[in-house]
C-alpha positions in Angstrom: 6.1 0.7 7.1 4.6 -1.9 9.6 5.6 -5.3 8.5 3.0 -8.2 9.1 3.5 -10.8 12.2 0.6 -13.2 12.5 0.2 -15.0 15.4 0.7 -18.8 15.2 -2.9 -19.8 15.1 -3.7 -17.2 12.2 -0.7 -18.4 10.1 -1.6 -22.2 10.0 -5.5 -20.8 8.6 -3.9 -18.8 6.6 -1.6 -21.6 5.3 -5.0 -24.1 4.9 -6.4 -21.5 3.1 -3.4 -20.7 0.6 -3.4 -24.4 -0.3 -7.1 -24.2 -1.1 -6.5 -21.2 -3.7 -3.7 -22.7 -5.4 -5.8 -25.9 -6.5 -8.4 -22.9 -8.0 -5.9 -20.4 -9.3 -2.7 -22.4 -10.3 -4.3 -25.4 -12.5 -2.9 -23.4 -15.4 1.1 -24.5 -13.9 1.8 -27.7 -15.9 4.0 -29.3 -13.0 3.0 -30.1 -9.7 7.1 -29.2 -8.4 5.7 -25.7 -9.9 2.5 -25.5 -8.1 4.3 -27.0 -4.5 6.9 -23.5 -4.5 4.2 -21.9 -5.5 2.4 -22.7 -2.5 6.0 -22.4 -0.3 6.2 -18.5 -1.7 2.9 -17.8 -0.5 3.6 -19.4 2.8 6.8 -17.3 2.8 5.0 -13.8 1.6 2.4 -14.2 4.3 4.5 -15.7 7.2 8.1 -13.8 7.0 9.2 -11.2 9.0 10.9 -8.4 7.0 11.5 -7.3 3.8 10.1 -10.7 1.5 13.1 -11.2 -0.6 13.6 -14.4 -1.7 16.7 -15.4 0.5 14.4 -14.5 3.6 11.5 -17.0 2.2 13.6 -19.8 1.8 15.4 -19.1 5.7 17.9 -20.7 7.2 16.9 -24.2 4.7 19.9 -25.6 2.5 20.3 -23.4 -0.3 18.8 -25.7 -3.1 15.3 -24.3 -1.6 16.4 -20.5 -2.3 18.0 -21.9 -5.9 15.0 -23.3 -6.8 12.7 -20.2 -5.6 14.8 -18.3 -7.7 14.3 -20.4 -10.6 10.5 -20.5 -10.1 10.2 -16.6 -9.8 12.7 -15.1 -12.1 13.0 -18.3 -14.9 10.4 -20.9 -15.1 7.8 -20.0 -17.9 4.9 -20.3 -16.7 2.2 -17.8 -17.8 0.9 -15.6 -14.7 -1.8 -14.4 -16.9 -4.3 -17.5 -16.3 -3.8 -17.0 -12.4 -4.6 -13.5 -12.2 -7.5 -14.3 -14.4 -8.4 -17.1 -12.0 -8.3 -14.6 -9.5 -10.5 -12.1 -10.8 -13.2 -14.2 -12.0 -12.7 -16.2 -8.4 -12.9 -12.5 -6.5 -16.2 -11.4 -8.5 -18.0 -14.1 -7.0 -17.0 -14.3 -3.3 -16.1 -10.3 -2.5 -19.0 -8.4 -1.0 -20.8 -6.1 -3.4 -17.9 -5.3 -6.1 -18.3 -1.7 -7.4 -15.2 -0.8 -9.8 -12.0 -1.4 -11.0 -9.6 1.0 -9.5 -6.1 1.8 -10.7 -3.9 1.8 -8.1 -0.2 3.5 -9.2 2.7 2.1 -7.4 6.3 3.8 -7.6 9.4 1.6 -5.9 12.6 3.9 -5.5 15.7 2.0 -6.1 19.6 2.7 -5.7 20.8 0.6 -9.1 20.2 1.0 -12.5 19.7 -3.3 -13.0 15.8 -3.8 -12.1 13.6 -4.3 -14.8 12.0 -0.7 -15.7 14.2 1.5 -13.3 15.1 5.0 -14.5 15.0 8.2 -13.5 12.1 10.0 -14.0 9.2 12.6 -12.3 6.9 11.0 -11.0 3.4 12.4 -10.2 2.5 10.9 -6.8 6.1 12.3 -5.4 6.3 15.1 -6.8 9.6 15.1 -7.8 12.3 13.1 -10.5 13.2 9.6 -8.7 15.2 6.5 -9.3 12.6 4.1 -9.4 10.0 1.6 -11.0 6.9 2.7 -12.2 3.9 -0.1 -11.8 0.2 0.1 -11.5 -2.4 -2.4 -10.0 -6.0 -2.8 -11.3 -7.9 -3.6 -8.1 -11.4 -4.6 -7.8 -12.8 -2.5 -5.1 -16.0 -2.9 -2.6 -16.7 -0.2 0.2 -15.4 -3.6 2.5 -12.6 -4.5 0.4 -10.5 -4.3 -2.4 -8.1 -6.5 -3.9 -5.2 -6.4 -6.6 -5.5 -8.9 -10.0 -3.3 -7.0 -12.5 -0.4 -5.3 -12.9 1.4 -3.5 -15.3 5.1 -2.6 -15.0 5.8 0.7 -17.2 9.1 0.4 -18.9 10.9 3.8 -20.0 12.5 4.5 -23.5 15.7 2.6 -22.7 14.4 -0.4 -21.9 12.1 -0.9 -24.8 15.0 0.2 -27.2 18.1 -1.0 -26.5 18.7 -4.9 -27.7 20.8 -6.0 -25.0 19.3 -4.1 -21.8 15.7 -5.8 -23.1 17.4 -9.2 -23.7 18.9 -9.2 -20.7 15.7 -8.4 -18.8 13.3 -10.6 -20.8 11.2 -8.0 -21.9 8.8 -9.4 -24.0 9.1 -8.7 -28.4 5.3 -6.8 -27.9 6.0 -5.0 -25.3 6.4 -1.2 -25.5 7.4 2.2 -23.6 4.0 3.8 -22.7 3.1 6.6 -20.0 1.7 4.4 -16.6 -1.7 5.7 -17.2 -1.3 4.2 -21.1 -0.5 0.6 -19.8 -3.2 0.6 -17.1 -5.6 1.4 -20.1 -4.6 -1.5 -22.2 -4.5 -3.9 -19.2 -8.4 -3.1 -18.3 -8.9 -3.3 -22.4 -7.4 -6.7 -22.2 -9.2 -7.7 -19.2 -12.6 -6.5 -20.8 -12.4 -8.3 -24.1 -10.9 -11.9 -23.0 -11.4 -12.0 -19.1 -15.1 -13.1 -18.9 -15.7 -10.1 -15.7 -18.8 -8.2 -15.1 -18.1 -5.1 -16.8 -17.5 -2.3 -14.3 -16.8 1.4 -13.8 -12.8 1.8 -14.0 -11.5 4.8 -11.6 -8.2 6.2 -11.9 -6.5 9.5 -12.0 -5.5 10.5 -15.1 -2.8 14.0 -16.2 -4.3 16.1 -18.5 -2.0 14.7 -21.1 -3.2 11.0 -21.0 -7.0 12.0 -20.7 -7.8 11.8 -24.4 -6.7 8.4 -24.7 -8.3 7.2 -21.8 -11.1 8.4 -23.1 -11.4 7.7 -26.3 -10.1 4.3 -25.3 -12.5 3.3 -23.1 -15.4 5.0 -25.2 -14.3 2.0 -27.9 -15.3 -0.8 -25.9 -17.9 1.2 -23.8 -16.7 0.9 -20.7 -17.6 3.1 -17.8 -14.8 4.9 -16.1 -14.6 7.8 -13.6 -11.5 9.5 -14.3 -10.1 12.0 -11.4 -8.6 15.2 -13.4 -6.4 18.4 -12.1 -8.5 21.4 -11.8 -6.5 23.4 -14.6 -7.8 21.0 -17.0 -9.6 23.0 -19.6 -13.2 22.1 -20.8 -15.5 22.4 -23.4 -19.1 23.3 -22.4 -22.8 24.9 -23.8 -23.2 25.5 -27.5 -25.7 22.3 -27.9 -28.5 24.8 -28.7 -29.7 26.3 -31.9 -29.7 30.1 -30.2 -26.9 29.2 -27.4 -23.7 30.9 -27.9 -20.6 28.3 -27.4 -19.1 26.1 -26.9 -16.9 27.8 -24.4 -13.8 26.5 -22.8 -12.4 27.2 -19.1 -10.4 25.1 -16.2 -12.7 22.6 -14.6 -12.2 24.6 -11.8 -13.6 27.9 -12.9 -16.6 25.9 -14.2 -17.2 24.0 -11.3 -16.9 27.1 -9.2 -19.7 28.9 -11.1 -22.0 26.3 -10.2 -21.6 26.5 -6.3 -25.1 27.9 -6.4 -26.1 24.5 -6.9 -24.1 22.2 -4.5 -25.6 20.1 -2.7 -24.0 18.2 0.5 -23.0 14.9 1.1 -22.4 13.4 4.4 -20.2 10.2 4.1 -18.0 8.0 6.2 -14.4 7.9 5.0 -12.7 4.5 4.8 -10.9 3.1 7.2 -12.1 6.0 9.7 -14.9 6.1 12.5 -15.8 9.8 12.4 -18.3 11.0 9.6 -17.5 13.8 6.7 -19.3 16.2 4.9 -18.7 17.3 0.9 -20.4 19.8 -1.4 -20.8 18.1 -4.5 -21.8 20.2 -8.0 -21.4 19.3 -11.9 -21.5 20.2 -15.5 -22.4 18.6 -18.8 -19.2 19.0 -20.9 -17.9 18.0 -24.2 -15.0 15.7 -25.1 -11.9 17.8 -23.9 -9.7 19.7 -26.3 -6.3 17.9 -27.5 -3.5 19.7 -28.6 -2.5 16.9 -30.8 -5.3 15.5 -32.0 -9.0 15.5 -31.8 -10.7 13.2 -29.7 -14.0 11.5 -31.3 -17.3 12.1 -28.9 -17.8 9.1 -26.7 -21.1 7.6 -26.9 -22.4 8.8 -23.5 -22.4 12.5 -22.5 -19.6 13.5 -20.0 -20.1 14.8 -16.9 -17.7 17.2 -14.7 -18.4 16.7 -11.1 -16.6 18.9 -8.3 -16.5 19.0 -4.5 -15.4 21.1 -1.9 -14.6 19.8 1.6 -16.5 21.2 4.4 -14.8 24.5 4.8 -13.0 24.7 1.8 -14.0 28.0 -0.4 -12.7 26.9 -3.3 -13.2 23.3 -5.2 -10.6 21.1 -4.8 -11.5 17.7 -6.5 -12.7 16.9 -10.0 -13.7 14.1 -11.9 -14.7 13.8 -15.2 -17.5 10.4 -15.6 -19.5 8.9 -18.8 -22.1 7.4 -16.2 -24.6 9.9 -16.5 -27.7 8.1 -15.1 -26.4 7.8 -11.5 -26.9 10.4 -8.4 -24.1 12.3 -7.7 -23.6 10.5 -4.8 -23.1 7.5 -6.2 -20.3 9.0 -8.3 -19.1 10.3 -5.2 -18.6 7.0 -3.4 -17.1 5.4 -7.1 -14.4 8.0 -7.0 -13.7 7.6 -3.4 -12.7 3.8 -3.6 -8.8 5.1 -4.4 -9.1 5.7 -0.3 -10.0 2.1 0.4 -7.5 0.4 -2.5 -5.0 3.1 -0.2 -6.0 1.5 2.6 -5.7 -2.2 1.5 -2.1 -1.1 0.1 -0.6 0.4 3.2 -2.4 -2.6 5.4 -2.2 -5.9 3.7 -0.4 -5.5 0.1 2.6 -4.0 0.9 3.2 -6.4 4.2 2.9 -9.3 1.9 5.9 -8.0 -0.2 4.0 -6.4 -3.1 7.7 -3.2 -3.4 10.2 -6.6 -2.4 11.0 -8.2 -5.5 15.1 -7.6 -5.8 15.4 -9.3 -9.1 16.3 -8.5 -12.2 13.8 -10.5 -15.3 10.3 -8.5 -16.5 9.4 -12.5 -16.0 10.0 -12.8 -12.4 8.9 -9.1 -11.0 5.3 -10.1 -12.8 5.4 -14.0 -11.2 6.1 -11.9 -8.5 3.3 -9.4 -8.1 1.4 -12.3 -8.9 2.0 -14.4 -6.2 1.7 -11.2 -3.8 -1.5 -10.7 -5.0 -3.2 -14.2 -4.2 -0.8 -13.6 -0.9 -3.3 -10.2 -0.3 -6.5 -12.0 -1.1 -5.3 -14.8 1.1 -4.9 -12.2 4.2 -8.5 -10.4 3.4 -10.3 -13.4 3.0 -8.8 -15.4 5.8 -9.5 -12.5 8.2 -13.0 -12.1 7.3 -13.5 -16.0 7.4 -14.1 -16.6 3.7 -13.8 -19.8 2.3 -13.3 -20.0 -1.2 -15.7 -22.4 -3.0 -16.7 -22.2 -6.9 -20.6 -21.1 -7.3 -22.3 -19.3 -9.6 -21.9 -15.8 -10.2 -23.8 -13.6 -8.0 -24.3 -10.4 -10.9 -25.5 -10.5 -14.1 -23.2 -11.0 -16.9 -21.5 -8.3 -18.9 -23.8 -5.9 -21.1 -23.3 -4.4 -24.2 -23.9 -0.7 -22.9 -22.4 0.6 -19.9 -26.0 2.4 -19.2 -27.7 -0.9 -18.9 -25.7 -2.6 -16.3 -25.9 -2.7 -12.9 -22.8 -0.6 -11.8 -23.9 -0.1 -8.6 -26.5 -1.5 -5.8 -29.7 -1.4 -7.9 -31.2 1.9 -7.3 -34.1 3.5 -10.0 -32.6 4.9 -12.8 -32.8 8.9 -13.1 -31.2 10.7 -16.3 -28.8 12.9 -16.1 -30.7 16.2 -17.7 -29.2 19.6 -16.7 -30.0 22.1 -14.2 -31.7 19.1 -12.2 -30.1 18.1 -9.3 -30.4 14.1 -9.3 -30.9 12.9 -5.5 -31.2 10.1 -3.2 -34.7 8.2 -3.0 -36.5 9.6 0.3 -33.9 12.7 0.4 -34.2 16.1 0.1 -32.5 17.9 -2.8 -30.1 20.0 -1.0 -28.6 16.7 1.5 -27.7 13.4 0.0 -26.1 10.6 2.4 -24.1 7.5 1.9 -23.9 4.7 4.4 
């Protein structure tokens, strides 16, 4: 992995600006010691060469500095929820044309058994059981940009169960052993009821064994989500009529591939890349999908299954499952697409800044950690595209009670979902959609 080096000029910007966001973000920090190594981590995050351990931040310096950055990270007890709230709240205003919340999932292979949350486990994204950490970020994502606020760290069996591995780690009394998927749920539940944020789609990929939470969860607190599903995922479809036979159930992608009579194309720009793209988009009015284990209630909006095929592909090889039903299919598209610019932003500016670095040991000091990494990113992104932070009124309209009557996306007019219709661009035909 590329690690940043910023020339001189860039660094001392970058340094005006960090002292500008921890006057907005760090008022909650009591002390104003706490707020200066606040700022010297940043500094540190942004401006070392090599892996951002806390021994490389404080340099060749007399070791009280690297004693008392390790007291600030892994024991002071100051609350990193109010600055990633700052954050959030600060981002909605000043990032150009927010779309979604995107969970980000973010796996950390390590050699001991001592971090907070190791263990060996499989994990999805590598396809195979690792020694590791297991962490997700909730970004908020723009076709320009996208930038981390939360996190959640996802602590296996052991952790949450044995008395002294937990006290020795600080894991918090409430504080439980969940599937990744489970804890970035919560976090955007939390974030929705007590964050004061303009209510937004929320895309992740969720296993076919999480689904029916996710749903069901978010269907609570209606918020929209866009959820990218495997394509053996079985489905529930047809039967809503009085002389309909149904409902049926099938893999998403046997369902998707019986519509391919009805695709219609997309031509899109992928991020991060010059050269245009083309997909063949279809989808499906479904039910709420069958649970082994339990039923799952019917969320307020109908779902829809939406598929696409690359360019030469003859098969489907991407699904989603959506309760925004009032949006083109495009639109959807480019929602679900916004995992490749958080990608992007991860490789490029998170993961520079130190976002995998954190060697300690405390649940306290790997959260004041990812913290700190996160202004560190925003820092980077809005320094290099000149931003200067500066409070203002919010630019959106505030939350609304009904995911269909907010404005997800850049106003377009609203056209119902109704099937056998093939929603479309205003001005385009209805076999060729575009986004720009």
């Amino acid at each position: 992995m590329a690690r940043l080096v910023l020339p001189e000029d860039s660094t001392k910007e970058i340094s005006e600006l960090i002292d500008v966001l921890i006057s907005l973000f760090f008022e909650s920090l009591p002390r104003r010691d706490q707020r200066n190594w606040a700022r010297v981590y940043l500094n540190g995050l942004v401006g070392t060469a090599g892996k951002k351990t806390i021994r490389n931040i404080a340099g060749t310096g007399a070791s009280s500095v690297e004693q008392s950055l390790q007291q600030f990270i892994s024991k002071s007890p100051w609350d990193w929820t109010p600055v990633r709230r700052s954050l959030a709240q600060h981002l909605e205003r000043t990032a150009q044309r927010p779309l979604a919340w995107v969970i980000q999932p973010m796996v950390v292979e390590k050699a001991g058994d001592r971090s907070v949350g190791v263990g060996r486990q499989f994990v999805p994204q590598l396809g195979r059981t690792a020694n590791c950490q297991q962490a997700s970020g909730i970004w908020l994502a723009s076709s320009e940009a996208s930038f981390p606020v939360e996190w959640t760290l996802t602590l296996p069996g052991p952790w949450t169960s044995e008395l002294l591995r937990r006290r020795r780690a600080g894991i918090p009394d409430t504080a439980r052993s969940l599937t990744p998927a489970q804890d970035a749920v919560h976090a955007v539940q939390r974030m929705a009821a007590s964050w004061q944020l303009q209510r937004r789609p929320v895309v992740m990929e969720v296993a076919n064994s999480d689904l029916p939470h996710c749903i069901e969860s978010f269907a609570l607190q209606d918020i929209p989500f866009v959820f990218k599903v495997d394509g053996t995922l079985p489905v529930s479809f047809g039967g809503a009529g009085r002389h309909k036979p149904g409902p049926h159930t099938a893999p998403a992608r046997e369902l998707i591939d019986s519509l391919r009579s009805q695709r219609r194309v997309v031509e899109w720009t992928r991020h991060g890349r010059a050269e245009g793209s083309v997909t063949l988009l279809t989808s499906a009015a479904i039910l709420a999908t069958p649970c082994e284990d339990r039923p799952v209630p019917a969320p307020p909006t109908p779902l829809l299954l939406v598929g696409a095929w690359t360019e030469a592909a003859m098969l489907p090889s991407e699904f989603w499952i959506t309760n925004i039903g009032d949006r083109p299919l495009a639109q959807l598209f480019l929602l679900a697409k916004l995992t490749d610019r958080v990608s992007l932003d991860f490789s490029d500016t998170c993961e520079p800044v130190g976002i995998r670095d954190f060697e300690g040991r405390s649940f306290r000091g790997w959260h004041h950690h990812a913290t700190l990494a996160s202004v560190a990113h925003a820092a980077m992104l809005l320094g290099a595209r000149g931003h200067r932070p500066a409070p203002g009124p919010l630019a959106y309209p505030g939350p609304s009670a009904r995911p269909g009557e907010q404005t997800v996306l850049p106003p377009r007019p609203p056209r119902p979902l109704i099937p056998g219709q093939n929603p479309r661009l205003p001005g385009q035909t209805p076999r060729r959609e575009y986004i720009r």
